[in-house]
C-alpha positions in Angstrom: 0.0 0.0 0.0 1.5 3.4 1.0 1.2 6.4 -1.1 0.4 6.5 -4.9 3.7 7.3 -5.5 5.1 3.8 -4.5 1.5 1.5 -4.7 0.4 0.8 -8.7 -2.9 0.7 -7.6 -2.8 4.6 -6.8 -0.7 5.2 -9.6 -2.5 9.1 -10.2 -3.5 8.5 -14.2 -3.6 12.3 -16.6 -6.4 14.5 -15.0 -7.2 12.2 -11.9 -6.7 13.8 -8.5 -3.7 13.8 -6.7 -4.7 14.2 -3.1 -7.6 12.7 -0.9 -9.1 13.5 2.6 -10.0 11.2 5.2 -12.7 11.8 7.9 -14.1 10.1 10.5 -16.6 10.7 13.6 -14.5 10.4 17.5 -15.0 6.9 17.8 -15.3 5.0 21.0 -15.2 1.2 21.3 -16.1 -1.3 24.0 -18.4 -2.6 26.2 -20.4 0.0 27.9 -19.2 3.1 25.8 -23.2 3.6 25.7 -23.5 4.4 28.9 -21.0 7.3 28.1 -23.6 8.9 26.0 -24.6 11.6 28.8 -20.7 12.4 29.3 -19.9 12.9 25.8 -23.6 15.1 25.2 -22.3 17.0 28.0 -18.4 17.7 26.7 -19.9 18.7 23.3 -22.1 21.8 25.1 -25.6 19.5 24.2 -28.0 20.6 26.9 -31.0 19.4 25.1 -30.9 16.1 22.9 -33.6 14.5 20.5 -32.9 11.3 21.0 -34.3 8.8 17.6 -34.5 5.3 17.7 -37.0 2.8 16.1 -40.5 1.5 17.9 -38.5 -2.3 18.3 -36.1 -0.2 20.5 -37.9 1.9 22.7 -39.2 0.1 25.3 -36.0 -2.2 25.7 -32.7 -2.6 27.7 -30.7 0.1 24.8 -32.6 3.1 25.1 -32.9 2.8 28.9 -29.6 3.2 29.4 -29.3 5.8 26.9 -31.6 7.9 28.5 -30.5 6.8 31.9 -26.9 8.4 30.9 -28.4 11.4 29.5 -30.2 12.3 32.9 -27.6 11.2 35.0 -25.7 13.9 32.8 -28.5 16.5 33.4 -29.4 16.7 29.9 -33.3 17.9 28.8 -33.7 15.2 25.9 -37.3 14.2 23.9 -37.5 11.1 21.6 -38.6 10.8 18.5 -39.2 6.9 17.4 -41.4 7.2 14.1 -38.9 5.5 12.1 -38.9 3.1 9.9 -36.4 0.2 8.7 -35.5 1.0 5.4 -36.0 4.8 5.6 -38.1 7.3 4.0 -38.6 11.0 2.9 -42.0 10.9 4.5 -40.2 9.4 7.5 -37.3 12.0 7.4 -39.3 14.9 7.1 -41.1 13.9 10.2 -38.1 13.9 11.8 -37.2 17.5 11.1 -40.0 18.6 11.6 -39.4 17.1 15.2 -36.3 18.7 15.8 -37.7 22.2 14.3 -40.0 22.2 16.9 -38.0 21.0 20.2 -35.8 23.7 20.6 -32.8 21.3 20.6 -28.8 21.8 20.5 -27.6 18.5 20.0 -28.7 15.0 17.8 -28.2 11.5 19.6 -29.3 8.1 17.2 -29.6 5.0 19.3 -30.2 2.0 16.1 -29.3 0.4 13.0 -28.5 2.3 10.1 -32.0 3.3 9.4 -31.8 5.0 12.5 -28.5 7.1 12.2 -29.9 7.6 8.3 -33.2 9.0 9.6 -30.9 11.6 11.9 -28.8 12.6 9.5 -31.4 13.6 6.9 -33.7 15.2 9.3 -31.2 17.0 10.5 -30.0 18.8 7.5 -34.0 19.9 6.6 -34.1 21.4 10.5 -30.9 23.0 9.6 -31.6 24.1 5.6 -35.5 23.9 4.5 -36.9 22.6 1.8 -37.5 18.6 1.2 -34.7 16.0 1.8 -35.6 15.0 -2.1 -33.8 18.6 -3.2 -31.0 17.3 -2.1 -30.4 13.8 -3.6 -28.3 14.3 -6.7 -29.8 14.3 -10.8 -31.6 13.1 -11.9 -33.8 11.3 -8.9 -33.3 15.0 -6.6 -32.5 18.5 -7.2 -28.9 18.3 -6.9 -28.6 20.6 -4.0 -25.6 20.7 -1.7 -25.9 20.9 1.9 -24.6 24.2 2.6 -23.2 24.4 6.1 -23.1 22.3 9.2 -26.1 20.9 11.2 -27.0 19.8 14.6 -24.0 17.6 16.8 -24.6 14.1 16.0 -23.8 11.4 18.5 -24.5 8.2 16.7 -25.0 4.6 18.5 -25.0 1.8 16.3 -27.2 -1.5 17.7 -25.8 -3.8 14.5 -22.6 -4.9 13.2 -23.0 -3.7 9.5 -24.0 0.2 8.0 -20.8 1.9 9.7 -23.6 4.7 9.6 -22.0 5.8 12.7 -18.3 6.6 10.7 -19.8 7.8 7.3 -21.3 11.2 5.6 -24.3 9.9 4.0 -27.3 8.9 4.4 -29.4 6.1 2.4 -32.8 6.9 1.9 -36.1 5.6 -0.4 -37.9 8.4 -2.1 -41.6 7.5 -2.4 -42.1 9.0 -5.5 -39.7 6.6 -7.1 -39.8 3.7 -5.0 -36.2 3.5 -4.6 -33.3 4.1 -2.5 -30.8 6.9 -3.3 -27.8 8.7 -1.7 -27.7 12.0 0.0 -23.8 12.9 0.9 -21.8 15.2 2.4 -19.0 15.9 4.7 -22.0 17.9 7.3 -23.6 14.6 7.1 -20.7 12.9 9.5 -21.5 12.8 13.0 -19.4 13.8 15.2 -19.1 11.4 17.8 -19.8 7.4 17.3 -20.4 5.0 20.7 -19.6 1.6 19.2 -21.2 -0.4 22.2 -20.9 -4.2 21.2 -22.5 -5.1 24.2 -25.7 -3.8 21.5 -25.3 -7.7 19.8 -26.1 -9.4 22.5 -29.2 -10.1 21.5 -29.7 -9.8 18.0 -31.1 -12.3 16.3 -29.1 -14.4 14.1 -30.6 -13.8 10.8 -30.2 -10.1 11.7 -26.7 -10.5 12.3 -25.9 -12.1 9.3 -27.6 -9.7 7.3 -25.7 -7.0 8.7 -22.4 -9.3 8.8 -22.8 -9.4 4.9 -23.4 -5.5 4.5 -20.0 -5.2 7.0 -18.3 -7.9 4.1 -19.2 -6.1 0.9 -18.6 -2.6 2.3 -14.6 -3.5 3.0 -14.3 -5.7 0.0 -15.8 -3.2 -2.9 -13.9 -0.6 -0.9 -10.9 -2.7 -1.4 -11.7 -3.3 -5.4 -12.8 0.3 -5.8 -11.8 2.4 -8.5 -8.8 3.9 -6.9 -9.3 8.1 -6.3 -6.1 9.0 -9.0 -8.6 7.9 -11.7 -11.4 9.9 -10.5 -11.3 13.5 -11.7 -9.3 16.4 -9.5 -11.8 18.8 -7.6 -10.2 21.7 -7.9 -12.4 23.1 -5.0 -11.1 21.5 -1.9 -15.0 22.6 0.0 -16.6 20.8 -2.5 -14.2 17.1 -1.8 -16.5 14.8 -1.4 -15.6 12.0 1.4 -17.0 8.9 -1.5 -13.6 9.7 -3.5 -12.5 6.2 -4.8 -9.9 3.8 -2.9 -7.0 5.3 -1.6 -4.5 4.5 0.8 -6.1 5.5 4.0 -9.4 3.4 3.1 -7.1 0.2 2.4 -5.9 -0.1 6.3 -9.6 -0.2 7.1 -11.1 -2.3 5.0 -7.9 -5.1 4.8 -8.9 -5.4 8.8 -12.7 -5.6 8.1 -12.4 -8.4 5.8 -10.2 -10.2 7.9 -12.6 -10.1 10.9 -15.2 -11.6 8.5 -13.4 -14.4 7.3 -12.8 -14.9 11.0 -15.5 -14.2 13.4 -19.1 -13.8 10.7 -19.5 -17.5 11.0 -18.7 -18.3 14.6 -20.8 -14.7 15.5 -23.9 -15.9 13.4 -24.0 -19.3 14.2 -23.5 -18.8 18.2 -25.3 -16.2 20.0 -23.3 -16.3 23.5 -19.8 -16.1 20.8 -19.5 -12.6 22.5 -15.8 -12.2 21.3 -16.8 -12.9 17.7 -19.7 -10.4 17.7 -17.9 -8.3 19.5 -15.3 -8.0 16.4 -17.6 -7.8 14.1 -19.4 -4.7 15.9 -15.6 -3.8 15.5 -15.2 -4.5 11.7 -18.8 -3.2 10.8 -16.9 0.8 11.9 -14.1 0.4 10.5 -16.3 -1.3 7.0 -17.9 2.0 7.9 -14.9 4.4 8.1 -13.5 2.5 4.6 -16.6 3.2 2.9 -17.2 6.5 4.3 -13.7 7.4 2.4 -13.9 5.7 -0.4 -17.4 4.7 -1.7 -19.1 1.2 -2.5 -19.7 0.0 -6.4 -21.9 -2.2 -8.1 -23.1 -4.8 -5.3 -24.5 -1.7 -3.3 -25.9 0.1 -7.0 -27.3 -3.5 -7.8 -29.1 -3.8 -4.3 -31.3 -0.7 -4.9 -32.7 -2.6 -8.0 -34.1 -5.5 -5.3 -35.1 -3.4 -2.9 -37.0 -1.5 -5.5 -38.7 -3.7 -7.2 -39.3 -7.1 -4.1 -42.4 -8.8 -4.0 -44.2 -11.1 -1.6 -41.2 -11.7 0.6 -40.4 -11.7 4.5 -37.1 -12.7 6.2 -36.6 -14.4 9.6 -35.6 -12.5 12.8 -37.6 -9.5 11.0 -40.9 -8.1 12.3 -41.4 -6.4 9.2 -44.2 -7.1 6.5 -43.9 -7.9 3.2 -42.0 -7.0 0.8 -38.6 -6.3 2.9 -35.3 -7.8 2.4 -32.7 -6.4 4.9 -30.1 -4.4 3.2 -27.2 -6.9 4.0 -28.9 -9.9 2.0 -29.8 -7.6 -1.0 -26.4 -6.6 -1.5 -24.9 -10.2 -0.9 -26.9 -12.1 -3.2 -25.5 -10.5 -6.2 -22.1 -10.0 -5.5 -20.5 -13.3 -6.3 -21.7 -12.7 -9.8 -20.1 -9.0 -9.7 -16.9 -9.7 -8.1 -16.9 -12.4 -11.9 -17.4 -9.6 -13.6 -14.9 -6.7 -12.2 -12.5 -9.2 -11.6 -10.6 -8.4 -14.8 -10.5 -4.8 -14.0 -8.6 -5.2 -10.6 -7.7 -9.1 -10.8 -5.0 -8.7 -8.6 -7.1 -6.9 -5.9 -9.4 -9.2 -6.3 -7.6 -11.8 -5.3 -5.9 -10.4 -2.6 -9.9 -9.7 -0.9 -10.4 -13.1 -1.7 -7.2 -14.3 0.6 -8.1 -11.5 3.5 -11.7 -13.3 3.6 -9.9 -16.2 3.9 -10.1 -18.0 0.4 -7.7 -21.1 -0.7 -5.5 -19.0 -2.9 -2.7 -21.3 -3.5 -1.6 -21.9 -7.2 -4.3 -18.9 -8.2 -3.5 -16.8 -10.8 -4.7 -13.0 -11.7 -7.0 -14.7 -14.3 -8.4 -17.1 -11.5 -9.3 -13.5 -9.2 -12.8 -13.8 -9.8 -13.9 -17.2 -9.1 -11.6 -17.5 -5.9 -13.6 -14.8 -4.6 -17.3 -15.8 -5.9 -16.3 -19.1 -4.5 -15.6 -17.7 -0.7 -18.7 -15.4 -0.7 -20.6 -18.2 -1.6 -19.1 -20.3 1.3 -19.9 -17.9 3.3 -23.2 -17.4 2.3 -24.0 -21.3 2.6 -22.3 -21.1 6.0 -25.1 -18.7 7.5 -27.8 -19.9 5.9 -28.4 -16.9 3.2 -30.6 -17.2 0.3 -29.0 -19.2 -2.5 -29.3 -15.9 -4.9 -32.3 -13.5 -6.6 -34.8 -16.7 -7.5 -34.3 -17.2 -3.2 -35.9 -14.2 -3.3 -38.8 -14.4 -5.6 -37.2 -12.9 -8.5 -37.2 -14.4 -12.1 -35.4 -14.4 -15.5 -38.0 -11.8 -16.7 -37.5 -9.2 -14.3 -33.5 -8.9 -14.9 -34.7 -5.7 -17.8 -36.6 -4.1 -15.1 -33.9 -5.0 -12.3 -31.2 -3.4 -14.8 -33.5 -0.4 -15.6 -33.7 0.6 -11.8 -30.0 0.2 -10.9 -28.7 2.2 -13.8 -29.6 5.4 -11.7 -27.2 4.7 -9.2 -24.5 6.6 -11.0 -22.3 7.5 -8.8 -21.7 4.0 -6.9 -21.4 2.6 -10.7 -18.8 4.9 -11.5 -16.8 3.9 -8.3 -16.3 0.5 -10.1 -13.3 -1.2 -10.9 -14.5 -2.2 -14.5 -16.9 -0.2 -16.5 -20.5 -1.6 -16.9 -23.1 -1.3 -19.4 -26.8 -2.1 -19.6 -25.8 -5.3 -21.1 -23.1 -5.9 -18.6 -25.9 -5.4 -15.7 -28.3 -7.9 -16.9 -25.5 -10.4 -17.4 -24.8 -9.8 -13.8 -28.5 -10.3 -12.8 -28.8 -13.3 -15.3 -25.9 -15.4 -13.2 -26.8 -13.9 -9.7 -30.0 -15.9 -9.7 -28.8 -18.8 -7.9 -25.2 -20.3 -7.2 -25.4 -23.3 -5.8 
């Protein structure tokens, strides 16, 4: 690795950038940093905190402690729990409308990623006007930038997958389309993250995985990313985006990440009281979430939006959620053995080095061999904690991979961040072979 001077991979190409920046929230790590949330409110000047979690949280062991730090702190705080998993702009708006009407000074999100995603957007309508959609980029939002900094953000992740916590963007579905876009920028990053693993305790298994999965493709397409010397220069330095391409910096985090997967996803999914294993991957899903947050995700995450978009007649265990929903985590999974085949040949010896940091048989592999060494180990992995065997798993067919394609396409940005160009053509291909594996 090391600078692009002395690393290939960052070899700076005519007209790509020469410099990135790195960002990342104060992070705290360990059992019982939760209970540190009063503390920290306090040392940031918060006197008054809206506090958002989900209805599945509010009444539980997570949020009492929460609070219970916040008054023992002498913090004024109001919740706001009309959220739901797998955000929206309705749901957003509701939330700044919330915190335009509490009189707060500070932001705390005890959750998932939906959670920390709800804060975040809210946060920058209570701050800016107008409608979150204004600020999604062309053509699914208006293209406007967030123009200055919002509310203190203390984020407390309750899964081991988003990163949310460590990143500056937020994921949201707009209703109008039916599909989940991006809204980023650097104000977006919170500036605090209490990475309590203690929070896994008691997540179910299938949620785990899920999330496990999200943590895995967030390090590995950060790893395989089109490196940031091949994306343009910004001349402006305000206007750097964090989601700049793979670079040095991103590289440390992700490398680790994918390691704790190969070793802990299966032992932490597969044995609830394995406290060290999900305690590494709370660890692994941060710094997934600090790789990503610097470098952006590619095609498994732009290919997720199409499922997500367009899912039918489907639940998932260890989800109280109605149909249609499939968890983030399993949308992105199930197509990226197929994609990692594909962008391979753009990045083969990347790709081969993920595969051997997730723990792949890489003896006697060539460059050529890069993508079916690492569609192999996914899928190991994938059989190993009982994901669905690929799309027709999830109730998709040969005759929806136009309309699959179609959707996904307007995820420019995360397409772009790919190691190998992609065409329509390309995309359905993808689909085509992602519909089962084994």
């Amino acid at each position: 690795m090391g600078c692009q001077h002395h690393d290939p991979y960052h070899k700076r190409t005519a007209g790509g950038a020469d410099s990135f920046t790195v960002a990342m929230p104060r992070l705290s790590f360990g059992r019982g940093v939760l209970d540190e949330l009063g503390a920290r409110a306090a040392w940031r000047g918060i006197t008054r905190a809206a506090l958002f979690t989900d209805p599945n949280l509010l009444g539980g062991p997570l949020v009492a402690r929460a609070t219970q730090s916040l008054k023992e702190a002498a913090i004024d705080f109001a919740i706001f729990s009309d959220i739901r998993v797998e955000p929206d702009d309705d749901s957003v708006m509701r939330g700044a409308d919330f915190l335009s009407e509490g009189g707060f000074d500070g932001l705390v999100s005890v959750g998932g990623g939906s959670v920390i995603d709800t804060a975040k957007g809210a946060a920058v309508i209570a701050a800016h006007g107008g409608n979150i959609v204004d600020y999604f980029a062309p053509p699914a939002g208006g293209g406007r930038g967030v123009p200055g900094p919002v509310l203190d953000h203390i984020a407390c992740p309750t899964t081991a997958g988003t990163g949310s916590e460590c990143t500056s963007i937020s994921v949201i579905r707009i209703n109008a389309l039916d599909c989940k876009f991006v809204v980023a920028s650097p104000w977006l990053l919170p500036v605090d993250a209490l990475v309590d693993p203690s929070c896994l305790d008691s997540l179910p298994t299938n949620a785990l995985a899920s999330t496990g999965f999200d943590l895995c493709c967030h390090a590995l397409e950060c790893w395989t990313a089109r490196a940031y010397v091949h994306h343009a220069r910004v001349e402006d330095p305000r206007a750097r985006q964090f989601i700049q391409g793979s670079n040095p910096f991103s590289d440390l985090a992700a490398q680790e990440a994918m390691q704790i997967v190969d070793r802990y996803l299966v032992r932490g999914v597969n044995d609830s009281n394995d406290h060290e294993a999900r305690d590494k991957l709370m660890w692994g899903a941060s710094l997934a979430g600090i790789a990503f947050g610097n470098s952006g995700t590619h095609l498994p995450h732009a290919m997720s939006y199409g499922i997500t978009h367009l899912m039918k007649d489907i639940t998932t265990p260890g989800y109280s959620i109605p149909s249609p929903f499939v968890p983030h985590g399993i949308s992105v999974i199930v197509n990226a053995p197929a994609i990692f085949r594909f962008t391979a040949s753009g990045a083969p010896e990347r790709h081969l080095e993920g595969a051997a940091f997730l723990g792949a048989d890489d003896k006697g592999a060539t460059p050529d061999d890069a993508g079916e060494v690492l569609a192999n180990r996914l899928v190991d992995l994938m059989r190993a904690t009982d994901m669905p065997n690929g799309l027709a798993a999830l109730g998709f067919s040969a005759d929806q991979v136009g309309e699959l394609t179609t959707s996904s396409l307007r995820q420019g940005r995360a397409i772009a961040n790919a190691p190998r160009e992609s065409n329509a053509v390309d995309m359905e291909n993808m689909y085509n072979a992602a519909m089962s594996y084994w």
